[in-house]
MINU-386213 format. One record per atom (N, C-alpha, C): residue number from 1; atom name; residue in one letter; y, x, z. Coordinates in pm, whole numbers, plus 50000, padded with zeros to 5 digits. Layout:
N
{num: NUM atome: CA residu: A c2: Y c1: X c3: Z}
...
This chain:
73
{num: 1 atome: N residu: X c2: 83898 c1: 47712 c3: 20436}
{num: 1 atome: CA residu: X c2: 83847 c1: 47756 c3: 20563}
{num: 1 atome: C residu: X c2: 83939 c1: 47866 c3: 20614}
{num: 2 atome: N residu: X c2: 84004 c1: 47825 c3: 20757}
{num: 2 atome: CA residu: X c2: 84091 c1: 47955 c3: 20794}
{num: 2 atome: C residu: X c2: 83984 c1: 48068 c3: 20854}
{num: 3 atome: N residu: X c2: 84104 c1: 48140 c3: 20895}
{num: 3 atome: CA residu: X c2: 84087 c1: 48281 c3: 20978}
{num: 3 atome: C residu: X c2: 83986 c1: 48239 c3: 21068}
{num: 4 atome: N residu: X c2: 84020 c1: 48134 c3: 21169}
{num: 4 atome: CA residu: X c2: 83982 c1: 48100 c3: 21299}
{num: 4 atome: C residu: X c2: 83855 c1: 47990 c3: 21273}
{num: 5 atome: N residu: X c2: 83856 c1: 47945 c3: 21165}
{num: 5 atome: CA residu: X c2: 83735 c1: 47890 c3: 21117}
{num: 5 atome: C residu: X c2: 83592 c1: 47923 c3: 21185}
{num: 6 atome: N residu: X c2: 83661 c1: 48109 c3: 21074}
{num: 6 atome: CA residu: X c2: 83518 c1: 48169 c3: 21052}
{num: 6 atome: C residu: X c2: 83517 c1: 48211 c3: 21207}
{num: 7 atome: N residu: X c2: 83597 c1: 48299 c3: 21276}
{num: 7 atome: CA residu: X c2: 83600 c1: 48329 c3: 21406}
{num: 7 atome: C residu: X c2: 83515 c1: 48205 c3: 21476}
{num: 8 atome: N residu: X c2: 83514 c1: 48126 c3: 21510}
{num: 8 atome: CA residu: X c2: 83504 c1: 48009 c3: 21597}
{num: 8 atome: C residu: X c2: 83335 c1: 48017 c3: 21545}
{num: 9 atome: N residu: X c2: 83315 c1: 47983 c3: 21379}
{num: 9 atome: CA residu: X c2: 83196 c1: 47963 c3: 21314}
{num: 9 atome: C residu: X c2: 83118 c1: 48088 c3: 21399}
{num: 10 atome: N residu: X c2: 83149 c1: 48226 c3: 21363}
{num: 10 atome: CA residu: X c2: 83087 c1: 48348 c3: 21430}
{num: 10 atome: C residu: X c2: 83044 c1: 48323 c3: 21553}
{num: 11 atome: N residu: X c2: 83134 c1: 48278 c3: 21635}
{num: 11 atome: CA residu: X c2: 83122 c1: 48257 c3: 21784}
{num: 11 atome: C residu: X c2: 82975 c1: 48227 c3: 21832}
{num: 12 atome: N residu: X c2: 82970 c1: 48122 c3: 21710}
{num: 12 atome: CA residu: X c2: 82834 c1: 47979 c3: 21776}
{num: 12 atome: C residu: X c2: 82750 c1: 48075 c3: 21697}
{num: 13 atome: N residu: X c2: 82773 c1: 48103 c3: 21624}
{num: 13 atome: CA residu: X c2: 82660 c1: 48176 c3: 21583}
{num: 13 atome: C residu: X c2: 82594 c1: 48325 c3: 21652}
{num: 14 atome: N residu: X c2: 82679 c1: 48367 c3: 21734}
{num: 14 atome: CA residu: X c2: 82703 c1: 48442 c3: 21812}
{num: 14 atome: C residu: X c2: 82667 c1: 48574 c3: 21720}
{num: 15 atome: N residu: X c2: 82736 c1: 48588 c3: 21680}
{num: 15 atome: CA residu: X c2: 82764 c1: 48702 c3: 21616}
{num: 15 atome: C residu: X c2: 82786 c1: 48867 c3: 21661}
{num: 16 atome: N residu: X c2: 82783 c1: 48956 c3: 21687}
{num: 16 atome: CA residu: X c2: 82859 c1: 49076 c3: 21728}
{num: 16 atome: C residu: X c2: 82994 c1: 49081 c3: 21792}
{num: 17 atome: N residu: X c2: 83032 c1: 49141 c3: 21863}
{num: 17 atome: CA residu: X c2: 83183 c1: 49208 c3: 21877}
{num: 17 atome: C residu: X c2: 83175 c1: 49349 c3: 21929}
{num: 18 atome: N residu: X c2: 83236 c1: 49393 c3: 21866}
{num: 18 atome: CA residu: X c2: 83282 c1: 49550 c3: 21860}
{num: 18 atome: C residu: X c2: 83307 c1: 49628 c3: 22015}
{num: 19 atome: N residu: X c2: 83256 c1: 49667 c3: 22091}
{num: 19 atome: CA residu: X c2: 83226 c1: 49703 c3: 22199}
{num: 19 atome: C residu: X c2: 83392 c1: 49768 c3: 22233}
{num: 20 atome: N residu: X c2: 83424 c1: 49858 c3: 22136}
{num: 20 atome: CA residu: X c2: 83563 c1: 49965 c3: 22139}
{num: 20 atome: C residu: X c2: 83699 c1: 49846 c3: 22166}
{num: 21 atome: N residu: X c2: 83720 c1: 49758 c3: 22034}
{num: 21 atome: CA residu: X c2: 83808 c1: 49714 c3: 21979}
{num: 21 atome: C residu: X c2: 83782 c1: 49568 c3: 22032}
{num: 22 atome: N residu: X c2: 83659 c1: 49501 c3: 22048}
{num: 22 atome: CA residu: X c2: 83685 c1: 49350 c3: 22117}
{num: 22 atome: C residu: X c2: 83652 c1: 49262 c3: 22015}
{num: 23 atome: N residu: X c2: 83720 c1: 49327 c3: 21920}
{num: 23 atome: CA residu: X c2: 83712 c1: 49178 c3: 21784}
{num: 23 atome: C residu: X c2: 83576 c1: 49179 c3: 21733}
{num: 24 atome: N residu: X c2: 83561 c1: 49051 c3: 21649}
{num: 24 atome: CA residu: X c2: 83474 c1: 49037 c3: 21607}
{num: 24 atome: C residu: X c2: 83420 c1: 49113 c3: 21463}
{num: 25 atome: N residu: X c2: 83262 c1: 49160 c3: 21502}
{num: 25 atome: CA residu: X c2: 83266 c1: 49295 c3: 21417}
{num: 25 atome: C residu: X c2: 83168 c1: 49225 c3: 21274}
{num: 26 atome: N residu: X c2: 83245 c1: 49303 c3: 21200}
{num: 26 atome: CA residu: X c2: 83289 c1: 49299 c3: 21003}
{num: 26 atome: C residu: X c2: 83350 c1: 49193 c3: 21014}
{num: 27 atome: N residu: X c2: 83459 c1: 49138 c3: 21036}
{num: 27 atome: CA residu: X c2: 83537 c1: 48997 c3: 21030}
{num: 27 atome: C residu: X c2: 83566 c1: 48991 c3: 20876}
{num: 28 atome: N residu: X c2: 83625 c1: 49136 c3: 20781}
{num: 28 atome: CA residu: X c2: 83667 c1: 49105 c3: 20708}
{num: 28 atome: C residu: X c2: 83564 c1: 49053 c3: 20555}
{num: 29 atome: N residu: X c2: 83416 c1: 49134 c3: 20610}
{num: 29 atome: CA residu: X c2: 83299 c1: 49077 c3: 20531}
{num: 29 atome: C residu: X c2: 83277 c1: 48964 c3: 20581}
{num: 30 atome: N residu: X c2: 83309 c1: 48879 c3: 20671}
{num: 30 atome: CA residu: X c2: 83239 c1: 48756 c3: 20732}
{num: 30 atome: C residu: X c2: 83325 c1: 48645 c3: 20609}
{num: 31 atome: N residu: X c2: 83453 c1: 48705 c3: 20615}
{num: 31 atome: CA residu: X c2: 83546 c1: 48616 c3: 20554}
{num: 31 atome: C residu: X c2: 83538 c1: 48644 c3: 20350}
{num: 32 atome: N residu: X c2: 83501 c1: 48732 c3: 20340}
{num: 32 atome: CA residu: X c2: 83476 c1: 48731 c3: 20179}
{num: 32 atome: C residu: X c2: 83331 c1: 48670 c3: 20174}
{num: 33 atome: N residu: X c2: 83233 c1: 48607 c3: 20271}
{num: 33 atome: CA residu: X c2: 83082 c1: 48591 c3: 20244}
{num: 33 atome: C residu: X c2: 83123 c1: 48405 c3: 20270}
{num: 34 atome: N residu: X c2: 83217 c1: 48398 c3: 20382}
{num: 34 atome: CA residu: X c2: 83238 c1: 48235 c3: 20358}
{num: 34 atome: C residu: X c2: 83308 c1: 48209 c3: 20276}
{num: 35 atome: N residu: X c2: 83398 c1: 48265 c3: 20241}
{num: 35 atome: CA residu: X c2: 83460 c1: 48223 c3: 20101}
{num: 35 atome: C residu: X c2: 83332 c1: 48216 c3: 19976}
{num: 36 atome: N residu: X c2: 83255 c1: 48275 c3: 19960}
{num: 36 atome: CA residu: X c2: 83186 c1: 48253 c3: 19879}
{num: 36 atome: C residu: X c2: 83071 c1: 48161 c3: 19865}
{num: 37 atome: N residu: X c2: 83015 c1: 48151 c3: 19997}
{num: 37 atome: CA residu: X c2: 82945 c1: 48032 c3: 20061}
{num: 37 atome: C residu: X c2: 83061 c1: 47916 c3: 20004}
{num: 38 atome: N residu: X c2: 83159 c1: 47871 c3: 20047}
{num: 38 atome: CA residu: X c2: 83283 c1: 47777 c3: 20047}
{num: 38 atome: C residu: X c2: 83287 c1: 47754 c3: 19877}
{num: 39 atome: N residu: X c2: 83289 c1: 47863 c3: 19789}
{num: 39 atome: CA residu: X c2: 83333 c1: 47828 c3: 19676}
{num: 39 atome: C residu: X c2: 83220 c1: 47762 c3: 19603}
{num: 40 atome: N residu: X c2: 83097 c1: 47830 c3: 19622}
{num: 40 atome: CA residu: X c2: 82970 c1: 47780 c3: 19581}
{num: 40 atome: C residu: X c2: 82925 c1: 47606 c3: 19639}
{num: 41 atome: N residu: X c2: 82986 c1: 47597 c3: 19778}
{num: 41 atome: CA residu: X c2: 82943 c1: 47478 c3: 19823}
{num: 41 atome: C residu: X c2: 83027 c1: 47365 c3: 19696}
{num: 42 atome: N residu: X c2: 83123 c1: 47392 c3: 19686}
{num: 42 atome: CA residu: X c2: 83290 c1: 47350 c3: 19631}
{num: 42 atome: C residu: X c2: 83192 c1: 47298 c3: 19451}
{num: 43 atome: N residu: X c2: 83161 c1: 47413 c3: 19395}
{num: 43 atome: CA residu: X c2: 83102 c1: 47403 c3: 19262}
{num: 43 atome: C residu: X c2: 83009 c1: 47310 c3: 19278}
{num: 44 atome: N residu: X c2: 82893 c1: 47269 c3: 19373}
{num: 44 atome: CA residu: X c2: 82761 c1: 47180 c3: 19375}
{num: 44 atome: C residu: X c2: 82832 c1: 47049 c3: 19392}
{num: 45 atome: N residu: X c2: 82909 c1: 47018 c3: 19478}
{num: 45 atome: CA residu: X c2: 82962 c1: 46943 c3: 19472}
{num: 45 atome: C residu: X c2: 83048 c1: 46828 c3: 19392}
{num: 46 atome: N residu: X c2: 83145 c1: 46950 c3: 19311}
{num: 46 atome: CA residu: X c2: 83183 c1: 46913 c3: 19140}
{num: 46 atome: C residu: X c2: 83074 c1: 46850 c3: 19071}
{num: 47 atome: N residu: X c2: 82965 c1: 46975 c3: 19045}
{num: 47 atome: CA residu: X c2: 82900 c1: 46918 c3: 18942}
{num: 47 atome: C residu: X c2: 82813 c1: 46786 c3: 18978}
{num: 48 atome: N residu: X c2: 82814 c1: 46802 c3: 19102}
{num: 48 atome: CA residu: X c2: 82701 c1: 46605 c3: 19137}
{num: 48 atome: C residu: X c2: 82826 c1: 46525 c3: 19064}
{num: 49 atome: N residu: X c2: 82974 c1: 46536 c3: 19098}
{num: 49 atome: CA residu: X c2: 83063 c1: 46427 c3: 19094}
{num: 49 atome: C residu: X c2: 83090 c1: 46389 c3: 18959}
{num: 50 atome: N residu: X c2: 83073 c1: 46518 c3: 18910}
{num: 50 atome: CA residu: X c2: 83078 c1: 46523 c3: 18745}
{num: 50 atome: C residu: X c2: 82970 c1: 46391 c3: 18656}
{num: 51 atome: N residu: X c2: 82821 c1: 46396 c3: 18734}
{num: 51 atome: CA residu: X c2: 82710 c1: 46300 c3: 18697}
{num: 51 atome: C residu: X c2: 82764 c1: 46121 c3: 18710}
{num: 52 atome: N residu: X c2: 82913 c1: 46116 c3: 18794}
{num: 52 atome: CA residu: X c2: 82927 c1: 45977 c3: 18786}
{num: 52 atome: C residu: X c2: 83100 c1: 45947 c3: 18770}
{num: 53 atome: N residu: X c2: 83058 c1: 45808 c3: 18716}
{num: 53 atome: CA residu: X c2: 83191 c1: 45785 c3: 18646}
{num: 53 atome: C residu: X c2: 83326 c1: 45737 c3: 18743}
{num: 54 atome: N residu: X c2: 83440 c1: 45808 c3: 18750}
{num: 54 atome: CA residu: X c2: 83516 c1: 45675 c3: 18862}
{num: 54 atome: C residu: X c2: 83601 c1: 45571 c3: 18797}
{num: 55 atome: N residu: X c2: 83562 c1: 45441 c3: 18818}
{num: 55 atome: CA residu: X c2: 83568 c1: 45358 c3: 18752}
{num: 55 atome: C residu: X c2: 83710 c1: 45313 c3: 18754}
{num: 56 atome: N residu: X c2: 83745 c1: 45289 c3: 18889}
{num: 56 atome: CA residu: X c2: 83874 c1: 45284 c3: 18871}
{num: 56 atome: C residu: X c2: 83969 c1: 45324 c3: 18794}
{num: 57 atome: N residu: X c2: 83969 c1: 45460 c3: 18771}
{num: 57 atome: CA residu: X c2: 84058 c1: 45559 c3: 18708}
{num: 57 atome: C residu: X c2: 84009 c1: 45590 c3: 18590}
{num: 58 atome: N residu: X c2: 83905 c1: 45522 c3: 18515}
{num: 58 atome: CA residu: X c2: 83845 c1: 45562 c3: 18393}
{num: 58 atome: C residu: X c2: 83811 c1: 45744 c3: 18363}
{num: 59 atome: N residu: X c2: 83835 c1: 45744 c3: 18468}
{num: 59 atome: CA residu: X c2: 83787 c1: 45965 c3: 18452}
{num: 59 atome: C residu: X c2: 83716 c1: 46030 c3: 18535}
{num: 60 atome: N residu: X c2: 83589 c1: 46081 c3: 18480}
{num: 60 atome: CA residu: X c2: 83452 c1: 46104 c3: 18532}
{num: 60 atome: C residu: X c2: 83477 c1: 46211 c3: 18584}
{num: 61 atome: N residu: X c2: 83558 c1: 46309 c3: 18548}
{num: 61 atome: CA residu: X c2: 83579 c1: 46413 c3: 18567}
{num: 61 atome: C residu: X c2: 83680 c1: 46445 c3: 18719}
{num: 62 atome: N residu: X c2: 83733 c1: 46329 c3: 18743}
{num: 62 atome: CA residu: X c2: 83866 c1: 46298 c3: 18867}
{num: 62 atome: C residu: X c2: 83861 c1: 46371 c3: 19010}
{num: 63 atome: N residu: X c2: 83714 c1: 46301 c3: 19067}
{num: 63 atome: CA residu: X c2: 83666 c1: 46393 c3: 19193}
{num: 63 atome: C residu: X c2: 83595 c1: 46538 c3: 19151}
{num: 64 atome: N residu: X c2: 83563 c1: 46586 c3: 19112}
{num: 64 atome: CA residu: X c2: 83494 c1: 46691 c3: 19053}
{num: 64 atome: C residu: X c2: 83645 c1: 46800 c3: 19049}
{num: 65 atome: N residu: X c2: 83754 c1: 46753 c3: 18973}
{num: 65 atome: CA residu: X c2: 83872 c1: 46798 c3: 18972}
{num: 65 atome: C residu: X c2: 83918 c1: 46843 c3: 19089}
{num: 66 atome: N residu: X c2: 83922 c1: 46753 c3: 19188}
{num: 66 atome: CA residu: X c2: 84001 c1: 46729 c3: 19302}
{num: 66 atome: C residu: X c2: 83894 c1: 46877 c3: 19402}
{num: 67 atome: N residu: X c2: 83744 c1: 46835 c3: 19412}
{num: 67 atome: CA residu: X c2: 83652 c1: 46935 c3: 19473}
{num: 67 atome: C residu: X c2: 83730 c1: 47085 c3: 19442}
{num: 68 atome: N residu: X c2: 83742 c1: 47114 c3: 19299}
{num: 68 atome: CA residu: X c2: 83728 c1: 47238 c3: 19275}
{num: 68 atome: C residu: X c2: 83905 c1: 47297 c3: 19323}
{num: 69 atome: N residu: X c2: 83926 c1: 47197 c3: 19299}
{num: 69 atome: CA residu: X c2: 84090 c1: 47224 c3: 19339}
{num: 69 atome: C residu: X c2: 84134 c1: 47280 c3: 19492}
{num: 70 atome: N residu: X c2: 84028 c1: 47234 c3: 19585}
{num: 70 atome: CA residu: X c2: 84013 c1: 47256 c3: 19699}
{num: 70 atome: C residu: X c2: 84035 c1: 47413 c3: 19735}
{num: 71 atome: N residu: X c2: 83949 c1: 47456 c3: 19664}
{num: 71 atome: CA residu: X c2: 83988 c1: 47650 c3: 19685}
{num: 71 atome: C residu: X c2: 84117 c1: 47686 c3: 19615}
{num: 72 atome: N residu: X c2: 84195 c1: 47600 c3: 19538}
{num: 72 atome: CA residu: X c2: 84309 c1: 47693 c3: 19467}
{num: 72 atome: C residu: X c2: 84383 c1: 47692 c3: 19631}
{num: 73 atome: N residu: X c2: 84382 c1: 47656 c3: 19742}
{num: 73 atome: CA residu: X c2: 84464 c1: 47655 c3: 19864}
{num: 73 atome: C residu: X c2: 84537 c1: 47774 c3: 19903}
């Protein structure tokens, strides 16, 4: 999830902006709280993928891999 993600996400959500400065206010807590939202979504995800096998590739573990890999970005 970029910068402008969360910006854009804030937007609709209509969030605050900083009356002085314009920007959008705690941007930099907005962005350590979706990252963590993001990583947690990332883990539930793994572990459902983990419950089934991919057959093709004989490795249960394959998408589950690929999910968590998503945050090393």
């Amino acid at each position: 999830m970029t910068k402008e993600d969360i910006i854009e996400m804030a937007n609709e959500a209509k969030l605050p902006y900083d009356y002085v400065g314009g920007g959008l206010m705690w941007l930099d807590k907005l962005e350590q709280f979706a990252k963590l939202v993001a990583e947690k979504e990332r883990e539930a995800c793994a572990k459902m993928c983990e419950y089934y096998e991919d057959y093709a590739r004989g490795d249960e573990n394959y998408h589950a891999t690929l999910i968590r890999a998503r945050g090393q970005k």
